[in-house]
C-alpha positions as CSV (number, residue, x, y, z in Angstrom):
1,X,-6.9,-37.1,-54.9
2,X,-4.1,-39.6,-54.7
3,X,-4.6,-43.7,-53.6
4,X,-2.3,-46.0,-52.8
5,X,-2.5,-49.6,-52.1
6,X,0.1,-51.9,-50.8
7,X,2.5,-49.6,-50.5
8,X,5.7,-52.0,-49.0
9,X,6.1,-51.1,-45.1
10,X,9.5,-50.9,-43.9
11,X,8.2,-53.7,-41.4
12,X,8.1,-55.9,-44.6
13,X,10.9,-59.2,-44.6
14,X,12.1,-57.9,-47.5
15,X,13.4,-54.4,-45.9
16,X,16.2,-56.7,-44.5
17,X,17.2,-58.1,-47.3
18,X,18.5,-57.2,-50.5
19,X,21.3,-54.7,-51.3
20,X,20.7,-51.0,-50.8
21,X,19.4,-49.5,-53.8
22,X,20.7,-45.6,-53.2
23,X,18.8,-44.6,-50.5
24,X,17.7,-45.7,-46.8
25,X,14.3,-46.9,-48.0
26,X,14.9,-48.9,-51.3
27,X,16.6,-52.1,-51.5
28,X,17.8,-54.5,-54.6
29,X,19.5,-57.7,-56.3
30,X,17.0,-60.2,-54.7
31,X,17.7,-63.6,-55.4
32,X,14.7,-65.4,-54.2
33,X,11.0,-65.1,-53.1
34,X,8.5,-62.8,-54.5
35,X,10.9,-60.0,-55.0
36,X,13.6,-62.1,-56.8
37,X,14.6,-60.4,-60.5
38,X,12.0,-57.4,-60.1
39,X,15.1,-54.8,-59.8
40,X,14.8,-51.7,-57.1
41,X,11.6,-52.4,-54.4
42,X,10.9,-49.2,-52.3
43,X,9.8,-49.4,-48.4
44,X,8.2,-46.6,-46.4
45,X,7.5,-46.5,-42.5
46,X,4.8,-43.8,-41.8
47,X,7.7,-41.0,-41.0
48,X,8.9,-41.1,-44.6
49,X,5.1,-41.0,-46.2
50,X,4.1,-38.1,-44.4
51,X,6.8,-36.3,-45.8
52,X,6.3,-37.9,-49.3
53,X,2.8,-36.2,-48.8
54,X,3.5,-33.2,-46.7
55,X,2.1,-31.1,-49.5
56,X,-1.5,-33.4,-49.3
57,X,-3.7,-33.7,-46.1
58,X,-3.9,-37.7,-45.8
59,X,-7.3,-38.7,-44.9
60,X,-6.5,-42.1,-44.7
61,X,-3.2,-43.9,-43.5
62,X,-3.7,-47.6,-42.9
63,X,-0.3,-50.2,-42.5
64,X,-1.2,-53.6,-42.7
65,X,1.1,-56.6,-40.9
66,X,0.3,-60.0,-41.9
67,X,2.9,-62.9,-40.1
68,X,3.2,-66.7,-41.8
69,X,3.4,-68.8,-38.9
70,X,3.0,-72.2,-40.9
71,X,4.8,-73.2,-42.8
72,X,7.4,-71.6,-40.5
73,X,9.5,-69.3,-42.5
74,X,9.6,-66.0,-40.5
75,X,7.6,-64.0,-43.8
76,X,5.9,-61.1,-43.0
77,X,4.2,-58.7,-45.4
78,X,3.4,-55.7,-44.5
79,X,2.3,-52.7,-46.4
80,X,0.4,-49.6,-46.3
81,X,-2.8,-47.9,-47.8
82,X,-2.9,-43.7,-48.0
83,X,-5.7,-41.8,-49.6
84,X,-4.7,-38.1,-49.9
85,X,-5.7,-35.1,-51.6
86,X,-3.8,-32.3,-52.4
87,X,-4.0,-29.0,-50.2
């Protein structure tokens, strides 16, 4: 059995910024916020965890999307939760 929580979603602000870190889902060299100086930070959109997990059945695959609207900055956080088991 496999759970994840808060998983970044690629619908998270920080998928747009940062430097690429080697592939299409991880990004890098933040210089401010909450991902400032933590190194590589990996994103998923629901494509790329099913086939992370193609070799589990998921029996749970929830993305959460929370928007700041004040103090306006334009953050959103968004992340994902996936309970799987192996097959």
């Amino acid at each position: 059995m496999f759970i994840g929580v808060d998983w970044f979603s690629t619908k998270h602000s920080g998928f747009k910024k940062g430097d690429s870190g080697g592939d299409q889902y991880t990004r890098t060299n933040y210089s401010d916020g909450h991902l400032a100086n933590i190194g590589n930070v990996h994103f998923s959109d629901e494509k790329h965890l099913r086939d992370m997990f193609k070799q589990f059945d998921i029996d749970f695959l929830e993305e959460k999307v929370i928007s700041t609207y004040c103090p306006e900055n334009d953050f959103i956080f968004a992340s994902w939760n996936i309970v799987a088991k192996r097959t």
